[in-house]
C-alpha positions as CSV (number, residue, x, y, z in Angstrom):
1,X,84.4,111.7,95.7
2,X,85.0,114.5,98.3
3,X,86.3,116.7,95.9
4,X,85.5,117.9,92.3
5,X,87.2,116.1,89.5
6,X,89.6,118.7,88.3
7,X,90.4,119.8,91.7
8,X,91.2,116.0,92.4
9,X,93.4,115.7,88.8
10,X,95.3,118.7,90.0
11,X,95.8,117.2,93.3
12,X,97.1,113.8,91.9
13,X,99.2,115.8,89.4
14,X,101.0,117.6,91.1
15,X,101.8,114.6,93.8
16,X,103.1,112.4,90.8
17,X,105.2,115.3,89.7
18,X,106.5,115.9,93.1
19,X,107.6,112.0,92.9
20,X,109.3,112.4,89.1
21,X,111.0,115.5,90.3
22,X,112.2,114.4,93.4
23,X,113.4,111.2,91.6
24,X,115.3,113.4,89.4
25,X,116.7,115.8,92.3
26,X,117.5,112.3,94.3
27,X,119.6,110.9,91.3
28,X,121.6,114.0,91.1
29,X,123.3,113.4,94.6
30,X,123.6,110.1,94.3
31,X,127.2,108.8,93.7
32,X,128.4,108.0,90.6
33,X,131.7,106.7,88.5
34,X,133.4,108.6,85.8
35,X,136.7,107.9,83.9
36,X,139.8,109.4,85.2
37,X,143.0,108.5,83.0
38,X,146.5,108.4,85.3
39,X,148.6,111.0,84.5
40,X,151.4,108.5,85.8
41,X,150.4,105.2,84.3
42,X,148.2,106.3,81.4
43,X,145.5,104.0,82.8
44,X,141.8,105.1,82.8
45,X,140.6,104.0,86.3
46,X,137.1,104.2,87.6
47,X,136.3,107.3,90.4
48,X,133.4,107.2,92.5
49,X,132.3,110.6,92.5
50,X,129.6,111.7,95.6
51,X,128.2,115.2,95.0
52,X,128.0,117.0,98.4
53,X,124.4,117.8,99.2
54,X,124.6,122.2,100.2
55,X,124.4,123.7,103.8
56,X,125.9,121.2,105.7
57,X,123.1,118.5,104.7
58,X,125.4,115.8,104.1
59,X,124.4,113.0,106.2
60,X,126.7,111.3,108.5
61,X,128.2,108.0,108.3
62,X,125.8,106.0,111.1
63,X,123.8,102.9,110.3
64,X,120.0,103.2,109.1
65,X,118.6,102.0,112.5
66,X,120.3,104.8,114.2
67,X,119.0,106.9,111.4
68,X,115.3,105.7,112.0
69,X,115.9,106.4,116.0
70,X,116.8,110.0,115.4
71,X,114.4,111.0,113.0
72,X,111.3,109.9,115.5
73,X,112.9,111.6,118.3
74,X,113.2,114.6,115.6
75,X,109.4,113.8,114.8
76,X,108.1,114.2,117.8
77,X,110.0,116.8,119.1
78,X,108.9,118.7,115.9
79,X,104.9,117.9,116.9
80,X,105.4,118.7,120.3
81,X,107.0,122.2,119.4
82,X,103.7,123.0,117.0
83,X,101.8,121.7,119.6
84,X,103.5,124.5,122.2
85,X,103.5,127.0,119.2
86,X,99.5,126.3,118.6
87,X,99.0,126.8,122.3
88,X,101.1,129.9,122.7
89,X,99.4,131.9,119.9
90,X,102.8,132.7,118.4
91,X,102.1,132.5,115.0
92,X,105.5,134.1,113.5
93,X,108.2,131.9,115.2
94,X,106.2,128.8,113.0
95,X,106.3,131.7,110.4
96,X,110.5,131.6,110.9
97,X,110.7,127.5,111.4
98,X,108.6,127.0,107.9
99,X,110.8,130.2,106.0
100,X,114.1,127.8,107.6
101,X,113.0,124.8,106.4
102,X,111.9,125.9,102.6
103,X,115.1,128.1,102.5
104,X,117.0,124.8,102.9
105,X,114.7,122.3,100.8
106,X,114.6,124.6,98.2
107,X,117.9,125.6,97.9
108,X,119.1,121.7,97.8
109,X,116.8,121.4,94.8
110,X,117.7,124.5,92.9
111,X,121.2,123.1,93.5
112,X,120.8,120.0,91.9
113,X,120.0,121.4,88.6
114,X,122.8,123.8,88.6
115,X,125.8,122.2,90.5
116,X,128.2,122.2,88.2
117,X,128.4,125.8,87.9
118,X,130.7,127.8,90.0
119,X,129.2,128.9,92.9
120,X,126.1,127.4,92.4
121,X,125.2,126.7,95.8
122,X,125.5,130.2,96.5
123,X,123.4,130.7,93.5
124,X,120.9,128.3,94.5
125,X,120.5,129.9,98.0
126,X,119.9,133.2,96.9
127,X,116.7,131.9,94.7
128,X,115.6,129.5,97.9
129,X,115.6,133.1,100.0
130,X,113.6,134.9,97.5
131,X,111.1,132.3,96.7
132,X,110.7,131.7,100.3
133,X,109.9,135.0,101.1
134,X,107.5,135.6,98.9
135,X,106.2,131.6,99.5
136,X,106.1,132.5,103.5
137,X,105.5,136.4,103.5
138,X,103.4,137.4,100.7
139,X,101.0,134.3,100.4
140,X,100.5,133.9,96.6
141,X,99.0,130.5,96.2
142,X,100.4,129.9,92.4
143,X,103.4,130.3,93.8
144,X,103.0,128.0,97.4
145,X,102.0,125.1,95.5
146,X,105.1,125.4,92.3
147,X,107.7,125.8,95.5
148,X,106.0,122.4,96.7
149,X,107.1,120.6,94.0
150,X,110.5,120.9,94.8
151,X,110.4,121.6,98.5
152,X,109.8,117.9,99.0
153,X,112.3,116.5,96.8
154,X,114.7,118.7,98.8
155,X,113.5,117.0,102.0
156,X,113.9,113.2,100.9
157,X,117.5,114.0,99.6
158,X,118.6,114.2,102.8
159,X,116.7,110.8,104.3
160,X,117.0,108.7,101.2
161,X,120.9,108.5,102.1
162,X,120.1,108.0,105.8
163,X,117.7,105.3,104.8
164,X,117.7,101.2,103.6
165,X,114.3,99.7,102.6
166,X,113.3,97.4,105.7
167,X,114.2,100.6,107.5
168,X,112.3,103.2,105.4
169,X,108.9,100.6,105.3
170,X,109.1,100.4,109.4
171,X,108.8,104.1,109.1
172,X,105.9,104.2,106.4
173,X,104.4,101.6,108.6
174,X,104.5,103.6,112.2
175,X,103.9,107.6,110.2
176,X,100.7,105.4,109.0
177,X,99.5,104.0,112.5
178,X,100.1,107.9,113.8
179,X,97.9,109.5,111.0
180,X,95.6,106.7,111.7
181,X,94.9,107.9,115.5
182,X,96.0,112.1,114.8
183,X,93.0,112.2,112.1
184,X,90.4,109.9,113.3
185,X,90.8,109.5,117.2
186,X,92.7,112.9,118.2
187,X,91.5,115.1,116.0
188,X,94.8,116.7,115.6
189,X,95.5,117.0,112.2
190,X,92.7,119.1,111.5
191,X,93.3,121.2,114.1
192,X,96.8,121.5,113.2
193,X,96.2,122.8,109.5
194,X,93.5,124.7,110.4
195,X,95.6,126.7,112.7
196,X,98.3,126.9,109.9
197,X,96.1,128.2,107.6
198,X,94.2,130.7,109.6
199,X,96.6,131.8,112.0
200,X,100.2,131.2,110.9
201,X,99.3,131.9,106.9
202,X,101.2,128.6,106.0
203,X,100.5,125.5,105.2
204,X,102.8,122.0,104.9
205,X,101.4,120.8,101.7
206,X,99.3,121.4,98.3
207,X,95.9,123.1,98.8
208,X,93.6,124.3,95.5
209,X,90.6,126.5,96.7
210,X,87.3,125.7,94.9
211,X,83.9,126.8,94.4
212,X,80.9,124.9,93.3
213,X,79.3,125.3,89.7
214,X,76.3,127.2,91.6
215,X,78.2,129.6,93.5
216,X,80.7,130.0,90.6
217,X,77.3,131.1,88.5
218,X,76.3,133.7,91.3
219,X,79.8,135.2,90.9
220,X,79.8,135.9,87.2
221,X,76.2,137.2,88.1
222,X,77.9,139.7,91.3
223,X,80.6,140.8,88.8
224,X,78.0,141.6,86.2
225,X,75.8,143.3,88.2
226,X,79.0,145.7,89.5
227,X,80.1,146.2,85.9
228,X,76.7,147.7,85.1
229,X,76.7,150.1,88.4
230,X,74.2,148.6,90.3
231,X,74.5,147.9,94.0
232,X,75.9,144.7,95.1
233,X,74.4,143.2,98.4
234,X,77.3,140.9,100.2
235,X,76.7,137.7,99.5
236,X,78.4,134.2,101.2
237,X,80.2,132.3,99.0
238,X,81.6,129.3,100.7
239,X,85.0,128.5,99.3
240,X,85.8,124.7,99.3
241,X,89.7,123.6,100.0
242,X,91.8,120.6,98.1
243,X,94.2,119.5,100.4
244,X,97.4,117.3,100.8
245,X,99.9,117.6,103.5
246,X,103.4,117.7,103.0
247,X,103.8,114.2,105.1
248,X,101.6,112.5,102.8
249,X,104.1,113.5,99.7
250,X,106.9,113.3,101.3
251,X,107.2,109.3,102.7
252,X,105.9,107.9,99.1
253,X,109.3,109.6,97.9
254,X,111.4,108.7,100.0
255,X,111.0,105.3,99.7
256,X,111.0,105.7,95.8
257,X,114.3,107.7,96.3
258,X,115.6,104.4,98.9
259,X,115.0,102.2,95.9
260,X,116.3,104.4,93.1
261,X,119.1,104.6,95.0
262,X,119.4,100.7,95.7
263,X,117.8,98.8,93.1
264,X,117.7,101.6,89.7
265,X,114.5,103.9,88.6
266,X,112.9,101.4,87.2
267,X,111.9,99.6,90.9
268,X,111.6,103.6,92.2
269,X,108.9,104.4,89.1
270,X,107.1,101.2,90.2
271,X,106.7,102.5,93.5
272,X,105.8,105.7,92.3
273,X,103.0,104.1,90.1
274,X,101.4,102.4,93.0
275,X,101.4,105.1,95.8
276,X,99.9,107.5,92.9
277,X,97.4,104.7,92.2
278,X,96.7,104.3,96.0
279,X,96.3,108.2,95.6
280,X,93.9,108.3,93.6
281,X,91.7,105.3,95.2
282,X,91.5,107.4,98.6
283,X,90.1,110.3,96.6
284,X,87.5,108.5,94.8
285,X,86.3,106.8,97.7
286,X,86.8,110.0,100.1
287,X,83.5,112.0,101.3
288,X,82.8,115.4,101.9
289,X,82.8,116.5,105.2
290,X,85.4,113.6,106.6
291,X,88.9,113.8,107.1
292,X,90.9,110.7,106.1
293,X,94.2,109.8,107.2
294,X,96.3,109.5,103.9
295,X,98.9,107.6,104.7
296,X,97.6,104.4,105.9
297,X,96.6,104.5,101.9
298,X,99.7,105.2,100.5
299,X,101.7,102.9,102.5
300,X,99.5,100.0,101.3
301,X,100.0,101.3,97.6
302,X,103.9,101.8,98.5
303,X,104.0,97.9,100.1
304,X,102.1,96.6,97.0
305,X,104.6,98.5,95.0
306,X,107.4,96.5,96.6
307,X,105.7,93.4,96.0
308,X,105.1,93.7,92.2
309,X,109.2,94.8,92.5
310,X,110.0,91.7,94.1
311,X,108.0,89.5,91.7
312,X,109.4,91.2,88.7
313,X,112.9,90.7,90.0
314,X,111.9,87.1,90.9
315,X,110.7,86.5,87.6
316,X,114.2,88.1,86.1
317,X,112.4,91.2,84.4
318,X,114.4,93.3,86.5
């Protein structure tokens, strides 16, 4: 296992949370029917009600193969631009990009829960600005990883409706085969959140600093030793780091959200229990010291997950 246990638990909590809360975010902007009775007729007819999704995000009326095409061009343009940013040295415009992009995700969150209130959007904004801020500026890690739980969710809303299945596993399938060769053969996922980290202050994705039981005993000895006046020599204390990139969360929910939206959240929870389980099978098996690509992992989980959907529906349970 390449990390501790609890920092792995917290790691695989806080990805299945992302999943339930995006399902719940997801659910909110999907369409729905509600009675309406005809003033004219006295009738009660069915509406189809779509909630708009805030800023703009609504997506347009094209077919999910377009959809698929644009979001790789939008891909790799997106790594190219980090790529240029990394080779620049100019930290604060990534700063700007990642402060747009959480202003937005979050804001589409915050909106789901309060929609139905005048001016919630407006609302919901204001909040995405001032977490953001302090998320992007002021570098308070309780706060990074609570704003990641519903950063993602924001995200997927806006896919999930651009999205069908065969379409959304085609992507899984080629965001797997990319992590595949940018972890193991070009090295440039590391290199990428090292320099977020580091350089930019940021980071796409859940990360829980650690210290081993030994070190953790020499800093209760350090603060002891300061509490009683005597001198304190510097000492290293090497400070381990529980990762998982944004990507990594994201793709797993999408694909729930596709079949929430498609099937019911009983198919989506299935696939949420299998990329979780798929999850947790990469950690266990993880070392220290090497870097694993995650999502070759969880698109295996996410394609089992379909299967056992398929097989219950074949077998009428769903």
């Amino acid at each position: 296992m390449k990390h501790n246990i609890i920092t792995t638990l917290i790691l695989l909590g806080m990805f299945l949370i992302t999943q339930l809360i995006g399902l719940f975010i997801i659910n909110a902007y999907l369409p729905y029917t509600q009675p309406i009775v005809n003033i004219t007729t006295g009738i009660t007819e069915n509406i189809t009600i779509s909630p708009e999704i805030p800023f703009g995000m609504n997506p347009p009326e094209v077919t999910p193969e377009f959809s698929l095409g644009s979001f790789m061009i939008s891909f790799a343009f997106a790594v190219l631009l980090i790529f240029l940013l990394i080779k620049i040295k100019k930290p604060i415009f990534l700063r700007i990009w990642f402060f747009i992009v959480v202003v937005i995700a979050l804001g589409i969150s915050i909106n789901s829960f309060i929609m139905k209130i005048e001016y919630g959007k407006y609302i919901a904004l204001s909040l995405a600005i001032l977490l953001a801020y302090f998320k992007i500026f002021k570098r308070d890690i309780i706060l990074h990883n609570i704003t990641e739980l519903f950063v993602y969710p924001g995200i997927a809303v806006i896919f999930v409706f651009l999205l069908d299945i065969p379409v959304t596993i085609f992507l899984l399938l080629v965001i797997s085969v990319y992590d595949i060769y940018a972890v193991w053969y070009a090295g440039f996922m590391q290199k990428m959140a090292k320099y977020q980290m580091n350089e930019v202050k940021v980071f796409g994705g859940f990360f829980i600093p650690y210290i081993h039981p030994k070190d953790r005993a020499r800093v209760r000895e350090l603060k002891l030793m300061k509490k009683q006046g005597k001198k304190v020599k510097k000492s290293n204390i090497k400070v381990e780091l529980g990762i998982l990139g944004g990507g990594d969360v994201i793709f797993p929910l999408i694909l729930a959200g596709v079949l929430l939206k498609v099937m019911g959240l009983i198919p989506a929870l299935i696939i949420t229990l299998f990329s979780t389980a798929s999850l947790l099978t990469l950690f266990i098996i993880a070392r220290k010291g090497k870097f694993y690509p995650a999502m070759p992992f969880l698109t295996i989980g996410c394609l089992l997950g379909l299967l056992a959907v398929q097989i219950l529906k074949f077998i009428s349970i769903l």
